[in-house]
Structure formats: C-alpha cells, structure tokens
C-alpha positions in Angstrom: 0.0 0.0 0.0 0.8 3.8 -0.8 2.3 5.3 2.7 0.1 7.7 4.6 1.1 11.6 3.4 -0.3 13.0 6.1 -2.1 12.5 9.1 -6.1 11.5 8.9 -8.2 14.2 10.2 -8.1 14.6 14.1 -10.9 13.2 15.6 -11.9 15.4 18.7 -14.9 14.4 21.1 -17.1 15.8 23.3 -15.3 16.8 27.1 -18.3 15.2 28.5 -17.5 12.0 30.2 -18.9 9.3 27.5 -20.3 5.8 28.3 -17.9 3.2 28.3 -17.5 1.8 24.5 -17.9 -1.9 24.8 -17.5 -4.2 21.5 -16.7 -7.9 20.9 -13.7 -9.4 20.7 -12.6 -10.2 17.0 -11.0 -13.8 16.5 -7.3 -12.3 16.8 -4.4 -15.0 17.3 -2.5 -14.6 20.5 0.9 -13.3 21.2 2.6 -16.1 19.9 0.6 -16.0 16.8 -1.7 -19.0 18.0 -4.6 -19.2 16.3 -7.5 -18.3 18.4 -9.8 -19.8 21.1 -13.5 -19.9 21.1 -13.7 -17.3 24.0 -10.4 -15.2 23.7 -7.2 -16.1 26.0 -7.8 -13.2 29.0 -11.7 -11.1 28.4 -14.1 -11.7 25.6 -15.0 -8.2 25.9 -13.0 -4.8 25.0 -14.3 -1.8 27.3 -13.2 1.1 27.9 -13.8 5.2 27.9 -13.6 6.9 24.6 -10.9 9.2 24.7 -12.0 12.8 25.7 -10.2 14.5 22.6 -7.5 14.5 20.1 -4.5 16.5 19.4 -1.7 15.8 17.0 1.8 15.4 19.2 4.3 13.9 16.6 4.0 13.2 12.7 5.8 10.5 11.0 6.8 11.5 7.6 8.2 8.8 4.9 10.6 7.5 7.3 13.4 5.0 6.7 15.9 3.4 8.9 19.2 1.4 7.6 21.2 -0.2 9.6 24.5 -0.3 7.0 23.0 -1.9 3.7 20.0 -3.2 5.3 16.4 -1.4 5.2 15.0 -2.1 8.7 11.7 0.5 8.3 11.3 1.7 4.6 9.0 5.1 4.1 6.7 4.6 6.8 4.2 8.2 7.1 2.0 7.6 10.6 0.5 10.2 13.1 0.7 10.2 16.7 -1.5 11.7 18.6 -2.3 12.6 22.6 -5.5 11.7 23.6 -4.8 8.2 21.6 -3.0 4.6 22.2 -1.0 3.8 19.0 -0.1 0.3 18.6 2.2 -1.0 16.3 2.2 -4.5 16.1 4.0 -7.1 13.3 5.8 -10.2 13.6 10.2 -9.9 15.0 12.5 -8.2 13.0 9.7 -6.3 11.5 11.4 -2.9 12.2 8.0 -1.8 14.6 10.6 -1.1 17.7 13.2 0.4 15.5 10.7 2.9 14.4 9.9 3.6 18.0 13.2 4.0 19.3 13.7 6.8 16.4 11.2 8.5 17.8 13.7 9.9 20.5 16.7 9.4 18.4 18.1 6.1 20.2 18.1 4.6 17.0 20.9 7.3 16.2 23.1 5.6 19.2 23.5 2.4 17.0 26.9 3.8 14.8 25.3 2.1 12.0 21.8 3.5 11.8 21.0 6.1 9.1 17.4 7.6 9.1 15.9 9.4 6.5 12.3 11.4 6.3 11.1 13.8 9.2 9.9 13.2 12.6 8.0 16.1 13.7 7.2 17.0 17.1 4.9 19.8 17.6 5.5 20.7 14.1 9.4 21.0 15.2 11.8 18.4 13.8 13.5 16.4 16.0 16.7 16.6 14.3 16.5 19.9 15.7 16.1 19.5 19.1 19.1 18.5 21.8 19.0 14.9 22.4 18.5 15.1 26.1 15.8 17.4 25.8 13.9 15.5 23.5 14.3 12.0 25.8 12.6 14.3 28.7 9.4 15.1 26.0 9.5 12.0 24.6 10.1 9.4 27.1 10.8 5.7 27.2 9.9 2.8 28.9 11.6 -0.4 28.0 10.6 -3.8 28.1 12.1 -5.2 31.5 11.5 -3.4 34.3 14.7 -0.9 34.7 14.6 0.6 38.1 17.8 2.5 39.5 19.3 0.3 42.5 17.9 3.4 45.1 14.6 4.0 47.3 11.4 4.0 45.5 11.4 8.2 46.2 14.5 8.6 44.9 14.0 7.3 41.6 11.5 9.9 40.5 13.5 12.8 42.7 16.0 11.6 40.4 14.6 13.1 37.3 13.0 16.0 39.0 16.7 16.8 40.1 18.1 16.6 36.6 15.7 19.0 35.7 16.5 22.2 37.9 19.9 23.6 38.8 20.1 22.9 42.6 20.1 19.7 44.3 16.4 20.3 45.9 15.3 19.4 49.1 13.6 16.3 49.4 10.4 17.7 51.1 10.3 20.5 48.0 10.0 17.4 45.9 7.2 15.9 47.7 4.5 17.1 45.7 5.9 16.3 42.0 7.0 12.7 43.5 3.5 11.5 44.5 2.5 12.9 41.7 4.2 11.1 39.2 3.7 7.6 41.7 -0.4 8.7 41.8 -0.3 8.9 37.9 0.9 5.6 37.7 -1.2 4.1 39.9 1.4 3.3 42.2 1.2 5.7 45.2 -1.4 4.1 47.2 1.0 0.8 47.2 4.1 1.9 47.8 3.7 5.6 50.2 4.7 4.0 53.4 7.6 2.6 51.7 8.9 5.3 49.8 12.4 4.9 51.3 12.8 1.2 50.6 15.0 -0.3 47.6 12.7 -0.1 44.5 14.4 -3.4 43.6 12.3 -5.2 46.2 9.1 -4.0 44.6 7.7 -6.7 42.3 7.8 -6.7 38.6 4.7 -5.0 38.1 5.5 -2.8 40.4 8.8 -1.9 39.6 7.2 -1.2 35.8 4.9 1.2 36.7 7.5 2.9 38.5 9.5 3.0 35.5 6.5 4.5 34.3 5.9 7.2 36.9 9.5 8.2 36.7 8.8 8.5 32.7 6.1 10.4 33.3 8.1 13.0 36.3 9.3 14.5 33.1 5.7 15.8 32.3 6.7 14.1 28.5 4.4 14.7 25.8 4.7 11.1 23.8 4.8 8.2 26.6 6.9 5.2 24.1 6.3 1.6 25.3 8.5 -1.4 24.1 6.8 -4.3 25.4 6.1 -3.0 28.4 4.5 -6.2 30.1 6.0 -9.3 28.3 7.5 -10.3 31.4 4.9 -9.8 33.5 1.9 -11.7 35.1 -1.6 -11.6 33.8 -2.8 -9.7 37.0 0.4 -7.1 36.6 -0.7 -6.9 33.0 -4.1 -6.0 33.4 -3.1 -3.0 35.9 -0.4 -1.6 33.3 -3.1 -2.0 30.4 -5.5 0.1 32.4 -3.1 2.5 33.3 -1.9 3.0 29.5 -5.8 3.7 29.0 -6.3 6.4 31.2 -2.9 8.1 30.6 -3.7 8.8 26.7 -5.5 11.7 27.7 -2.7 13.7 29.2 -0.2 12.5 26.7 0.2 10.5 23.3 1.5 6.8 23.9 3.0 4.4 21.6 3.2 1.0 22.2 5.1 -2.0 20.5 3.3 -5.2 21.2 3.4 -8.9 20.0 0.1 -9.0 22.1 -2.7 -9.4 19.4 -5.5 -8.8 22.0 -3.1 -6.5 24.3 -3.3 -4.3 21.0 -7.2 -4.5 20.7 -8.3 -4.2 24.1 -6.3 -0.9 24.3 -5.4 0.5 21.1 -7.3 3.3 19.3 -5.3 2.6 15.8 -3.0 0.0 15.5 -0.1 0.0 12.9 0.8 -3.6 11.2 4.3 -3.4 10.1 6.0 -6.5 8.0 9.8 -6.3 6.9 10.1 -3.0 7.2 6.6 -1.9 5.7 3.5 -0.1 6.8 1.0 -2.7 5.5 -2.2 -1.0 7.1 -3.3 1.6 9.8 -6.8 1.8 11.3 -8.9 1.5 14.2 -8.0 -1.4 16.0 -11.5 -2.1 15.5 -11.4 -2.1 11.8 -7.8 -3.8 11.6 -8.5 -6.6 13.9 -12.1 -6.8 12.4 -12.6 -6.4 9.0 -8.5 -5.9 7.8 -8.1 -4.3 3.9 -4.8 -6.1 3.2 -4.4 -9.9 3.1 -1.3 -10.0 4.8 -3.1 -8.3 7.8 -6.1 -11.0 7.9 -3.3 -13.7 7.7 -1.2 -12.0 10.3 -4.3 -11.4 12.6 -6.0 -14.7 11.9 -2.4 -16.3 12.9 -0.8 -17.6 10.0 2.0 -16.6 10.7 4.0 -14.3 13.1 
C-alpha cells in the first residue's frame, strides 16, 4: 500500500465524560501468533472510555531506517496523537521497535543507523532539538522493568533533580513525586515505603515505576517497548489500564506482540512487516474487517 502523506483528520470528542465503548472481541491470534480460542485467551470483551479529545503530538513523515545496507523501516508516514494509544504491532524483525526508538533518536546511538524522512514533534523536527531534551518530551519505557538500584522516592527525585539547577530538598520534591507515583497508579501501594529499595518491589510494580518516573518529566509522547511481556496476567491488566487512562494527558505508543493486548487498548493500531507499513486503522477495523491480506493472515495467525 501507498504510505500515509499525512495524518487523517483529528478526531476530537465531546469533554463530557462518554459511556464506556464496549464491543466484541474479533477472533485475533494470540501473542505467539496461536490461532485463536473460542472465547479469547484473557476477556471476551474490549471496554473502555472513549478518549475525551484529540490533538496531533508527533507526525511521522516517509521514514526509513538502515542499519548499513540493510532497510529495517522503509517510508513509513504515521501520526501520533495525545488523547490516543498507538499500537504497532507485526511479527520480529519487522522494524515496529526500530521505528519507535527513532522516535527519541536512540536509534541514532546504534553507529550504523541512518534515518531518512522527518519526525515532527509539535511541528518541530526532532533533528533539531538536543538529544536530552527530546528523551525528557519523549520518554521511554523499556521492556524489562529498569529501576535505579535506590529508594522508591529517589527514583523519581531523580529526574525532578536533573531537571533544575540545585540539588532540591527532598520535602520541596514531595508534591511532584507523588504525583508522578499517583499517575501511575502506584502511590497508594508503595507511600509508606517510599524509602525502601525499589528493587524489592515486584515486577509490576517496579514497571509502573518506571513509568511514573517516565512520566516526572511531564513528557508529551509516553513510548512503550513491550512493556509487560514479562509480567503476570494480573500485573498486565493493571499496566493496560493505566496506559488507558494516561492517553489523555499525553500520546502513547506501544510496541506489542500482544494481538488482543493491541485490541483491548489501542485506538489505531499500525501492522508493520519487513520493514513496511502494511495497514493503519482503528483497532476495531484492523482486527475486524483488515483491507490487506497479509493483515487477515497475520491477525487470523498464519503466521507471526
């Protein structure tokens, strides 16, 4: 298919709170591109709150990523959008997390990366912008937990630090620090143990503190790299409904090889294959009712 040009039109709803959207589950494989069972593998139901509006935070436009000779993304034009959960889902060595990883120049780290094309972010390219700066508006959680080897509190007061000129106190940092740890669901859990070792938090815990300290930088774009593939179905169900309720204060972008991960919390979902953008649309209308055979095949399990 012809890559996007530009964004489609911004879809902006209603600041009233809606009704919950609730629609069936489409027979998607699962994450290990199994085909699928009668009554899903974890809910046979998606819902969730339609997102309140939504504003275009980064454009995508005809990129490409070679690493030396090799084409590892190849003219792909996508939007992203705050207010939205972008999924981008394909089978390995696809190029899906190389194309996130460009989105705050890491891919640039690799010697032998070259990107072409333009990644805009608030209409600014991000070729223009300092590194560092970018990484604090486009932040990055990875796919094992990552926790620095300090006290839950520190590891947000560490990024609040970075940010001013003075070491602050810790009681001016307070405020910012539970509010980061309340964003990501955390603070209620963990706010008579602020001062332990985060590393003796479990794995879903120590995720969403990744997450909390992501989101300490007030970021605009929130990028996730398979951010619960080593976690357990009750740690994944907290994360996914976290992701949902953060897309309204900032875009997030999410690498999955979660089929129904990418359904039950994706508003458009990208299907990339060597390299390619094969189809965007509503998860909806991609899981559902796919225009391009290799997305039925890839959906329906044939292959992944």
């Amino acid at each position: 298919m012809e890559p996007l040009t530009s964004p489609p039109p911004i879809r902006r709803l209603s600041t009233d709170d809606p009704e919950p959207v609730t629609e069936a589950l489409p027979p998607v494989a699962d994450g290990n591109g199994n085909a699928p069972r009668a009554n899903g593998f974890t809910a046979a139901k998606r819902s969730i709150k339609a997102p309140q509006f939504s504003i275009r935070r980064m454009e995508i436009d005809r990129v490409s990523v070679h690493y030396a000779d090799r084409a590892a993304v190849k003219e792909v034009s996508l939007p992203v959008r705050q207010g939205e959960v972008l999924s981008l889902i394909g089978p390995s060595g696809c190029g899906k997390t190389t194309l996130l990883r460009s989105l705050n120049r890491l891919t640039e780290l690799t010697t032998s990366a070259r990107l072409t094309g333009r990644i805009l972010l608030d209409d600014i390219d991000i070729a223009a912008i300092e590194p560092t700066l970018l990484r604090r508006r486009v932040t990055m959680v990875f796919q094992q937990p990552n926790p620095f080897p300090m006290s839950v509190f520190d590891n947000i007061a560490y990024v609040l630090r970075e940010q001013g000129s003075r070491r602050a106190r810790k009681k001016t940092l307070e405020p910012a620090v539970h509010s980061a740890l309340d964003r990501a669901g955390l603070f209620e859990e963990v706010k008579d143990n602020l001062d332990h070792p985060a590393l003796k938090l479990s794995g879903g815990q120590q995720q969403r503190l990744c997450i909390a300290r992501a989101l300490a930088a007030e970021p605009e774009v929130l990028l996730l790299d398979e951010p619960c593939s080593a976690l357990d179905p009750k740690s994944t169900q907290v994360i996914e409904d976290l992701i949902v309720r953060l897309r309204d204060d900032v875009a997030v972008v999410i690498v999955t090889h979660n089929l129904q991960q990418a359904y039950r919390i994706a508003d458009h979902v990208a299907f990339m294959y060597l390299g390619d953008l094969v189809e965007y649309n509503s998860a909806t209308a991609l899981f559902g009712n796919p225009r391009e055979q290799r997305t039925k095949e890839y959906v329906s399990g044939a292959f992944g």
